[in-house]
C-alpha positions as CSV (number, residue, x, y, z in Angstrom):
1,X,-4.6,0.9,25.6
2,X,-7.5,1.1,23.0
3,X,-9.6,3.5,25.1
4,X,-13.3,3.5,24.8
5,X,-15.8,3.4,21.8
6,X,-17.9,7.0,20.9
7,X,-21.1,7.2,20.2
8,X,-22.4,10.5,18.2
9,X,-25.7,10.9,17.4
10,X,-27.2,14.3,15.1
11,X,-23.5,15.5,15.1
12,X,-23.5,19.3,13.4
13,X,-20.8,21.0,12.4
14,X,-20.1,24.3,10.7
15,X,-16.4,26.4,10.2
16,X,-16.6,29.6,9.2
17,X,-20.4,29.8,8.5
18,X,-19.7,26.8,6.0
19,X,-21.8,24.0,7.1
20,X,-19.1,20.5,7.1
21,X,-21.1,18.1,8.7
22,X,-24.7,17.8,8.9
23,X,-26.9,15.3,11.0
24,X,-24.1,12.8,11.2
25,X,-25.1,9.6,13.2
26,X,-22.3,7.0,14.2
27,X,-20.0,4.8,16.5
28,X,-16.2,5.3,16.6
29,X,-15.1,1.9,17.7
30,X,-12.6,1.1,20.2
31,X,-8.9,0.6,19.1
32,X,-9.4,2.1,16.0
33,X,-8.6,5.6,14.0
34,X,-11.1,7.7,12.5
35,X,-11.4,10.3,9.6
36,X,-14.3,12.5,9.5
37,X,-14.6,14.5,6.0
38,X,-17.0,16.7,5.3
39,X,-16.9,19.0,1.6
40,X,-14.2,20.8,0.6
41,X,-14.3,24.0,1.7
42,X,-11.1,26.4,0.4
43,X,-9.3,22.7,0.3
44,X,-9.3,22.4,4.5
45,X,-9.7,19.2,5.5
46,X,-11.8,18.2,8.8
47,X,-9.3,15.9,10.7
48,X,-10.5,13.2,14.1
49,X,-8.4,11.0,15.2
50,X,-8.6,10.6,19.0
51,X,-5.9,9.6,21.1
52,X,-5.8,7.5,24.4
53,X,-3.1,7.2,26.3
């Protein structure tokens, strides 16, 4: 099953008082995997891949 497609719109994201992602706009589409990176902070990588079962 491919499971639906996302929509994010102004997606804002901070770890640790780092800001990773900032005023991200997109569409994940259906039946597909996704990698979101933002900078390198202390060499941690932001990871997305959803999963539909």
């Amino acid at each position: 099953m491919s499971g639906p497609s996302i929509f994010v719109e102004n997606l804002n994201l901070a770890y640790e008082g780092n800001t990773i992602l900032e005023g991200v706009t997109t569409e994940f589409h259906s039946g597909e995997c996704h990698v979101i990176m933002g900078p390198m902070v202390e060499a941690k990588l932001l990871w997305f891949a959803p999963s539909w079962d």
